[in-house]
C-alpha positions in Angstrom: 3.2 -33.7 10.5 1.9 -29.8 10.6 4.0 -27.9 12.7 2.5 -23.7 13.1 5.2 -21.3 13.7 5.7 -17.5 13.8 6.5 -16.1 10.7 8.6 -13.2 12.9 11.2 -16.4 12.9 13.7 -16.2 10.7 13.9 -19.1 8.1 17.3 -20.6 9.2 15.8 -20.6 12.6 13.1 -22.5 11.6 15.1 -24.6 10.4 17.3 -25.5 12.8 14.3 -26.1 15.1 12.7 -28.2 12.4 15.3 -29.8 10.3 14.1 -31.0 7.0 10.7 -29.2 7.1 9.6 -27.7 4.2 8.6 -23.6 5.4 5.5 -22.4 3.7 3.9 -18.9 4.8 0.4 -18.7 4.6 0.6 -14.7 5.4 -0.8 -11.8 3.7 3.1 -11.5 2.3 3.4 -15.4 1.0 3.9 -15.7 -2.3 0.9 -17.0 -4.5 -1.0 -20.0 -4.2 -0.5 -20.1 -0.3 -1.3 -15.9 0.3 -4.8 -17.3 -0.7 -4.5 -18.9 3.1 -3.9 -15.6 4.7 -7.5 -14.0 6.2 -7.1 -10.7 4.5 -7.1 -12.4 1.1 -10.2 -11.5 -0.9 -12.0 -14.6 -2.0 -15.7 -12.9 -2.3 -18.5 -14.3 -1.0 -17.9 -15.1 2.3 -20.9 -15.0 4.8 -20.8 -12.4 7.6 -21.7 -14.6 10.4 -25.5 -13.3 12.1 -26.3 -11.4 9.2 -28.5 -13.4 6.4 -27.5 -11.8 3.3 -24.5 -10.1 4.0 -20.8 -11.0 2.4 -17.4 -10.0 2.7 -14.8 -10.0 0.4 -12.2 -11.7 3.3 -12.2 -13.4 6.7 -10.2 -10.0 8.3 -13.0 -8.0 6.8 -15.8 -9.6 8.8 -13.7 -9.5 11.5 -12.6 -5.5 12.0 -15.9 -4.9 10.3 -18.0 -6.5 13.0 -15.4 -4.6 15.6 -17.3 -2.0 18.1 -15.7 0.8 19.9 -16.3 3.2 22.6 -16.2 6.0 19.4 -17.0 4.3 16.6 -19.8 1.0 15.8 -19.0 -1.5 13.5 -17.8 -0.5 9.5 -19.5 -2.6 7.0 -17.4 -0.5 4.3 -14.4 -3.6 5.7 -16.5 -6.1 4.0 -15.8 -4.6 0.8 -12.1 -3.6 1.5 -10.4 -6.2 -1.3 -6.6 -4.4 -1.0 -5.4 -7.0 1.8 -4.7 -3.1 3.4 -6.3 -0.7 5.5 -8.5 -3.3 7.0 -7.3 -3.1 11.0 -9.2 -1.0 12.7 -7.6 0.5 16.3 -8.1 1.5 20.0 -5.5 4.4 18.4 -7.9 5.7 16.1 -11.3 4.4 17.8 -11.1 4.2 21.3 -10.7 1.5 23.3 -12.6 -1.8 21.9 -15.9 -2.8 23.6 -16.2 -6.1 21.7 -17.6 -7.6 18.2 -21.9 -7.1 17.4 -22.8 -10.4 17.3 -24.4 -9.3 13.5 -24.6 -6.5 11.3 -27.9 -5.7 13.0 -27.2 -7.5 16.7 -27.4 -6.0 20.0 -25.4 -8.6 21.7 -21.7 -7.9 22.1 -19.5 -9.9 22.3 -15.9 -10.6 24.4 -12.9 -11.2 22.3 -12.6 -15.0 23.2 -16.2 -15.3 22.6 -16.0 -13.5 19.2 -13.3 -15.9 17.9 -15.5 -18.9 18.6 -18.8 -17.6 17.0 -17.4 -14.9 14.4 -13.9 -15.7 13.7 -13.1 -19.5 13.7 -16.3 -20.1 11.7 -15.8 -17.5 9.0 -12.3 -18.9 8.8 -13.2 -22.4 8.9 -16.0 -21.7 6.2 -13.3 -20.0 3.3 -10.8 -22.6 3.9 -13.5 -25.4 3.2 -15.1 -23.6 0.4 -12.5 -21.4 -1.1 -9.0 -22.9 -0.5 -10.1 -26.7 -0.3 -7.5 -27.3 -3.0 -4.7 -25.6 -0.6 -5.0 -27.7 2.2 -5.8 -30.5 0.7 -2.2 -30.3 -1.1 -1.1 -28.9 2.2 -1.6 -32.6 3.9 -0.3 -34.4 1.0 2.9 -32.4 1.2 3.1 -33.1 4.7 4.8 -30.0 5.7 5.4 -27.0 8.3 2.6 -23.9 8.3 4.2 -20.7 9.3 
């Protein structure tokens, strides 16, 4: 079984929740192979979602990137942002979010919820099947807990 957790848990609570489970993080701060599960890791080559054409180098970076705000339209420069850093882009800085183009070159905008059904779970769903297939597929032999 695949359990999900929050990585703000501390191990030993894990743990003791889960007893026997083997704790892998999949974060941006996992050690290597399983940061390469995190959505700021830069695998290349993954499609921006509307926009024929048009890559990012990680799932977070077609996600901010695609982010509009009452000061500020989307940033395609977050599709090339490879550092795992930087990438979050903020009502603090930008104003207060209106929603995610539907495309580099959309008009539609979309809600959050929306957005993470035709943007986000997709662009996700697409790296994990074409650049981490090896990862999850050792992920369900192992048959283990995902933080």
């Amino acid at each position: 079984m695949i359990q999900i957790d929050s990585r703000r848990k501390k191990p030993e609570t894990l743990l003791r929740q889960h007893p026997g489970a083997l704790l892998i993080d999949v974060t941006s701060h996992a050690d290597d192979p399983w940061q390469r599960l995190s959505p700021f890791f830069p695998h290349y080559g993954i499609p921006v979602p509307f926009s024929p054409g048009v890559t990012s180098a990680s799932v977070e970076g077609v996600w901010q990137g695609l982010k509009v705000f009452e000061h500020e339209d989307i940033d395609p420069a977050c599709f090339a942002n490879d550092t795992m850093h930087g990438l979050k882009r903020t009502v603090a800085t930008h104003g207060r979010c209106l929603g995610h183009r539907k495309g580099v070159q959309g008009l539609e905008l979309l809600s959050y919820a929306e957005a993470r059904r035709q943007i986000y779970i997709p662009t996700y769903g697409w790296m994990l099947q074409q650049k981490a297939s090896d990862l999850i597929n050792q992920l369900l032999r192992l048959n283990i807990t995902i933080l």
